[in-house]
C-alpha positions in Angstrom: 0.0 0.0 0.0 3.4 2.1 0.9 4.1 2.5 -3.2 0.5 4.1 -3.9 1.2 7.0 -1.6 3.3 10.1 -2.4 6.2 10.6 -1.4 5.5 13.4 1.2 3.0 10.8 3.1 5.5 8.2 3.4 8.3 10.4 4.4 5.6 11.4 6.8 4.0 8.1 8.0 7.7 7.2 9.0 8.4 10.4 10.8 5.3 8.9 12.8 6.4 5.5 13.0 9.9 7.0 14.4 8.1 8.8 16.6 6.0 5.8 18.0 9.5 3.8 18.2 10.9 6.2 20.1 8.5 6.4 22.5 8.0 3.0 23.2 12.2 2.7 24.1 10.8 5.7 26.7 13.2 8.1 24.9 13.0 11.5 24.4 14.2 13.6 22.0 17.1 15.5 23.2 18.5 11.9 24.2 17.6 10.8 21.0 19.7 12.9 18.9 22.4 12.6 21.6 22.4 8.8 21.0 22.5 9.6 17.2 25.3 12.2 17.3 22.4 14.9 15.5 20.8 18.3 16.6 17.5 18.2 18.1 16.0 20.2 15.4 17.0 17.1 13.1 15.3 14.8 15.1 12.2 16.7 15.4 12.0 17.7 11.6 12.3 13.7 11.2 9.9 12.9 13.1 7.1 15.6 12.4 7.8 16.4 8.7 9.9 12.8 7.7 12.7 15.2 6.2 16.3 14.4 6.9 19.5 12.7 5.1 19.8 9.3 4.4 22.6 9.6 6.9 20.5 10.9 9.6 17.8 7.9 9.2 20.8 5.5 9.4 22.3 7.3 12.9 18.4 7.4 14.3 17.5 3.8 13.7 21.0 2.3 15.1 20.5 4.8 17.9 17.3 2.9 18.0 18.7 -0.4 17.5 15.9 -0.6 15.0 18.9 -0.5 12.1 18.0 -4.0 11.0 14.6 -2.7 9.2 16.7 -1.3 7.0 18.5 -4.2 5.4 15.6 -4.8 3.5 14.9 -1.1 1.8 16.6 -2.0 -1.7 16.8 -5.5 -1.5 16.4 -7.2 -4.9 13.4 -9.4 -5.6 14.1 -13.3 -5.3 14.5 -14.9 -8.7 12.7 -18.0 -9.7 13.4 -18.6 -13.2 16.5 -18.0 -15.6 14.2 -15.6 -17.8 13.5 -13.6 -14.7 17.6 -14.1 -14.1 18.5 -12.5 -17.4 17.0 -9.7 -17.1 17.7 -8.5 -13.5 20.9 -9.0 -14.6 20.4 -6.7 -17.5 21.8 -8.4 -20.7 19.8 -8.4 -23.7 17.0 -10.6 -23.6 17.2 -13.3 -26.4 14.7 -13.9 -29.1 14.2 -15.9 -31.7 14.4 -14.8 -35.6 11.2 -14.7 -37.0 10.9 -17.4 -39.8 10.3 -16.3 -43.3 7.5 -17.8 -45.4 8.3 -19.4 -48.5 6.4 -17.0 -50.5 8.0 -13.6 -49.3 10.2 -11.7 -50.9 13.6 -11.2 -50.1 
């Protein structure tokens, strides 16, 4: 359902979802960004606006020893056939010639 919404709402759903985390390891924010070497301001534009580096996501989830979630962000799909193989590997995808009837020209 995440890939139908824009890219604002997610950003903001997991400012919430940060949020909510925090919380529940009865953090607040100031230790927060402590534990993540970042400003306050950082973690509080995080959490109520989802806005911050890539770097600054990594720092707040291992501060929240909630890094592993992250291992699976750009994982690649599973593959379960050569076809499907070929072309996440990128290579030109084979194809046959088409056949020529006897009565076309040439």
């Amino acid at each position: 359902m995440i890939d139908l919404l824009p890219a604002s709402a997610v950003c903001a759903q997991l400012g919430l979802r940060l949020r909510a985390l925090r919380l529940a390891r009865n953090l607040g924010q100031a230790e927060l960004a402590a534990r993540a070497g970042c400003s306050l301001s950082a973690v509080r534009r995080l959490e109520a606006q989802g806005q911050g580096s890539l770097e600054l996501v990594v720092r707040v989830a291992q501060a929240l020893q909630a890094a592993d979630g992250l291992g699976a962000l750009f994982e690649l799909p599973a593959v379960t056939s050569i076809a499907q193989a070929e072309a996440a590997a990128g290579g030109p995808v084979r194809r046959r010639a088409s056949r020529r009837s006897a009565g076309a020209a040439k």
